[in-house]
N, C-alpha and C positions, 0 to 999 in steps of 0.2 A: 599432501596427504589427503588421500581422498575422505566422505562423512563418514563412511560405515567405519574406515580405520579407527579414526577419532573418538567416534561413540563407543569402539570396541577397548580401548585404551584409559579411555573417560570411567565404563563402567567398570573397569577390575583395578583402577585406582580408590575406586568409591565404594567398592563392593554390592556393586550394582547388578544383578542379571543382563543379562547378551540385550542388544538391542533390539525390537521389533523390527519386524519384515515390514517393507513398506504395505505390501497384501494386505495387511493387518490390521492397519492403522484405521480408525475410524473411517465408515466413510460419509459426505455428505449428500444427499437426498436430488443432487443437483451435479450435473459434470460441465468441461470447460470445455469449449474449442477457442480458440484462437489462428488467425492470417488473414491475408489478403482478400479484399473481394477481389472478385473475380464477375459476377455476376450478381442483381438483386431484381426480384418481383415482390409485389405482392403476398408470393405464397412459397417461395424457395430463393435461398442461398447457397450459393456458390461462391466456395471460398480454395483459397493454399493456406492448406497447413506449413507452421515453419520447416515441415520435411521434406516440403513440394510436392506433397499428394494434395489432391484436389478431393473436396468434399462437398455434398448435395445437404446441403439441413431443409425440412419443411418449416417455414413460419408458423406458427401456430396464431389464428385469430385475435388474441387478445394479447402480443407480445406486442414490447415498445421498444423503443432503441433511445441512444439519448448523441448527439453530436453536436454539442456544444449548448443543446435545450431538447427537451424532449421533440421528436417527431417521428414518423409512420417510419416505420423500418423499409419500408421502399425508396425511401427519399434517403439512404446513403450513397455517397458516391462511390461508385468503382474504383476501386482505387486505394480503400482506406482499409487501414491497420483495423481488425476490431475484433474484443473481447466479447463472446457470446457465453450467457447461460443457457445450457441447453437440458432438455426432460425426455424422459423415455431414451434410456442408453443412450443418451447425445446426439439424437436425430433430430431434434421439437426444440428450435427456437422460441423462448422465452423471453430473453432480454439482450438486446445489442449495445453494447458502448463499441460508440465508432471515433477512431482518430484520438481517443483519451491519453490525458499525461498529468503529469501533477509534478508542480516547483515546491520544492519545500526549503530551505535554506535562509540564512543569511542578507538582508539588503547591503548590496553593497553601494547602487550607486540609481538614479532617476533620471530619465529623461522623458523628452515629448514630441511627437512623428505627428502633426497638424492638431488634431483634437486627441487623439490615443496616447497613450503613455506609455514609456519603458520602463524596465524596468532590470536591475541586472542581478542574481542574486548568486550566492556562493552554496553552494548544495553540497559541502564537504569533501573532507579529501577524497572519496572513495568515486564522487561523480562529477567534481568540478564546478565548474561557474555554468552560468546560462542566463540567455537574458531572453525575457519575456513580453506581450503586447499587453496592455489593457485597456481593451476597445473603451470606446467612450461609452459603448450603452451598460458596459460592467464597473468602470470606474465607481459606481452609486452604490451598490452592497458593497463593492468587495473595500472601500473605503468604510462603510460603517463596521464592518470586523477588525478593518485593520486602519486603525483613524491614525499609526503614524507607522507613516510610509517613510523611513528616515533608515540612513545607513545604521548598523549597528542593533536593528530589532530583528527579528525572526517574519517570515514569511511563507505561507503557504495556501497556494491555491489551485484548482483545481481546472481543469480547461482543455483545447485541442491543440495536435500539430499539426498542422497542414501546411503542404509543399516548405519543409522547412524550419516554418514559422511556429514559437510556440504562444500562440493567445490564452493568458487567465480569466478563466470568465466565472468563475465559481468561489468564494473563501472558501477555505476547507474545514477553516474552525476559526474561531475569535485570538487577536492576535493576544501573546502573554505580554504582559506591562513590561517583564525588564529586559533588558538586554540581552543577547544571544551568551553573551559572557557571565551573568548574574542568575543562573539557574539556582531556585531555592534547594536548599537540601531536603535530601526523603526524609521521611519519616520513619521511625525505629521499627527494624523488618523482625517480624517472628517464626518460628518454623522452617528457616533456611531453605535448600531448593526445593525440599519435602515438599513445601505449603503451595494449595494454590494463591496466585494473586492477580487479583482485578487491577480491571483501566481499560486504557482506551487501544485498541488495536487499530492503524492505519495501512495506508499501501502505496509503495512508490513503484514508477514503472521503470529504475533503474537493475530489472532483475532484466534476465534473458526473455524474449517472447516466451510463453507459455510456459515457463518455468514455474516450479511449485517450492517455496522456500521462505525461509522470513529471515530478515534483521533484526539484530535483537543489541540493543545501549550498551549493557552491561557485560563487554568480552574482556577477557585479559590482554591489556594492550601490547605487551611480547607474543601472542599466541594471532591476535589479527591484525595485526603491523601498524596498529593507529595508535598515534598519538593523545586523541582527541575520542577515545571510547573509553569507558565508566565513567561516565556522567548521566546522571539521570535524576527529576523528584518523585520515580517510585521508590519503594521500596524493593530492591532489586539486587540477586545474586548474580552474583559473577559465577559467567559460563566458559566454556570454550566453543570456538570454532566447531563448527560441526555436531555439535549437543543437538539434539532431538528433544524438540517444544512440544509440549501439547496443548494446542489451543481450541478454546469454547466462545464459540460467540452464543452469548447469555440471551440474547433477544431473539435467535432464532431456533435454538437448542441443538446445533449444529456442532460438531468436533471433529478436528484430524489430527496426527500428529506430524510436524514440519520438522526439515532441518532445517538451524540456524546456519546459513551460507553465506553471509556479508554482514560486516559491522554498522550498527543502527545507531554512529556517532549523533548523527543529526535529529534522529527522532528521541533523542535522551534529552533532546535543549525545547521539548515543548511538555511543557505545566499543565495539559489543559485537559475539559471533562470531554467527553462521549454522549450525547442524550438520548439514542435511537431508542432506548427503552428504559425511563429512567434518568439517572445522572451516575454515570461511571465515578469512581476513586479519580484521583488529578493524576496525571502522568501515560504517557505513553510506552505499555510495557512490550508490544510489538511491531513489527514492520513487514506486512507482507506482499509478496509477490502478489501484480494484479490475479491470476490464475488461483492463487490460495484465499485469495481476500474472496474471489466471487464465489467458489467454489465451496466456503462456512456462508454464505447468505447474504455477504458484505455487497451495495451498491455504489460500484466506484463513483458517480455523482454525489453521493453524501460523502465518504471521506473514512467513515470510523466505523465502529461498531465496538460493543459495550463487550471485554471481553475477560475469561479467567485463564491464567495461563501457568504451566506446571511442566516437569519433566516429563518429556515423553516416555 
């Protein structure tokens, strides 16, 4: 059943007016491209969109890229996946993330490749296992976020894939003390889905290239086939499949409104704040697509962004 069904079936159960047109939907200040390089100077990109058109962007002077640590947007290599903010109708390169991924899941299991580390972690039923590098020169932060690296805790971090290989070079948040299983309960919710409610908004790249959409903890588990969704320590109403989110990132004064398109089992198992402006409420109330995260102000190198989130 496709979203517009959903939200159309959703609102005349609720007594809710028709859904917005996506036309409609806020927009942000900032648009996405995403694909291949193809080509990089100095002062123009060249890239494939995922539809196999090719596209020209101009650099703009004071734009930075980030692969794996910040450097000059010329020094990406051909070759590589990457998320661009782009300005002026999507011509004016801004900001490059090249080759970006992010683990979030489960420790299931450690090893050690000479000096680097592995790592194997369980990224829920919706995306499976995956195992990870952690170079020696990263092992030093991403061990003070995350001081036990032990099967059974939660993990996530931030980092590149190249030819393959996926290396964690970044923590993405401080890890939670208890176990992936001992998530604290929320706190008593007011205003039902009426209200808006803050926390922390993240993004995982297990959407489609360039897709625009978020996960969200709190689904009906008959409605998105998991076992392992409504859980969460927001305060957080149960949605359906295909429900229309409206989300604000607070720090940049940025809003659109998203469909929820995949279950955000995994992002409901972390407790933790947001600080890009302030100290967010505890919990992780969404999950967005790299393209929706950049596209409200979010830089996938940090991870979150402080966010209010409501029916669209």
């Amino acid at each position: 059943m496709g979203v517009e069904r959903r939200h159309a079936l959703a609102s005349a159960a609720l007594g809710r007016g028709p859904a917005p047109r996506p036309a409609t939907a806020p927009r942000s200040a900032t648009s996405v491209v995403t694909g291949e390089v193809l080509d990089i100077s100095p002062h123009l990109l060249i890239l494939e969109n995922p539809d196999g058109v090719e596209e020209r962007l101009v650099i703009a002077p004071w734009a930075t890229a980030w692969y794996g640590a910040a450097i000059p947007p010329a020094e990406i290599p051909a070759g590589s996946r990457v998320v661009v903010r782009a300005t002026q109708a999507g011509r004016v390169v801004d900001r490059v993330w090249a080759a970006v991924t992010r683990v979030t899941g489960v420790i299931l299991a450690l090893g050690r490749e000479r000096r680097d580390r592995t790592i194997e972690v369980d990224c829920g039923p919706h995306r499976g296992r995956r195992v990870a590098v952690i170079p020696y020169g990263a092992s030093g932060r991403i061990r003070v976020r995350f001081p036990k690296l032990e099967p059974g805790y939660l993990f996530d971090a931030i980092g590149t894939r190249v030819n393959g290989v996926t290396y964690a070079r970044l923590p993405a948040t401080s890890q939670p003390p208890y176990r992936a299983t001992a998530v604290p309960p929320p706190p008593p919710g007011y205003g039902g889905v009426q209200s808006r409610i803050s926390g922390t908004a993240g993004w995982s790249d297990a959407f489609d290239e360039g897709e625009t959409g978020a996960a969200y903890p709190m689904l009906e588990r008959a409605d998105s086939g998991c076992d392992d969704a409504g859980v969460s320590c927001a305060a957080l109403p149960y949605l359906a499949l295909g429900s229309r989110l409206h989300v604000e990132n607070t720090c940049a004064g940025q809003a659109a409104t998203v469909p929820i398109v995949t279950c955000g089992c995994m992002a409901g198992r972390y407790c933790d704040r947001c600080v890009e402006c302030g100290t967010s409420p505890r919990g992780r109330v969404v999950e967005l697509s790299p393209a929706s995260f950049v596209e409200l102000g979010g830089d996938l190198a940090n991870g979150c962004f402080n966010a209010r989130i409501g029916l669209g």
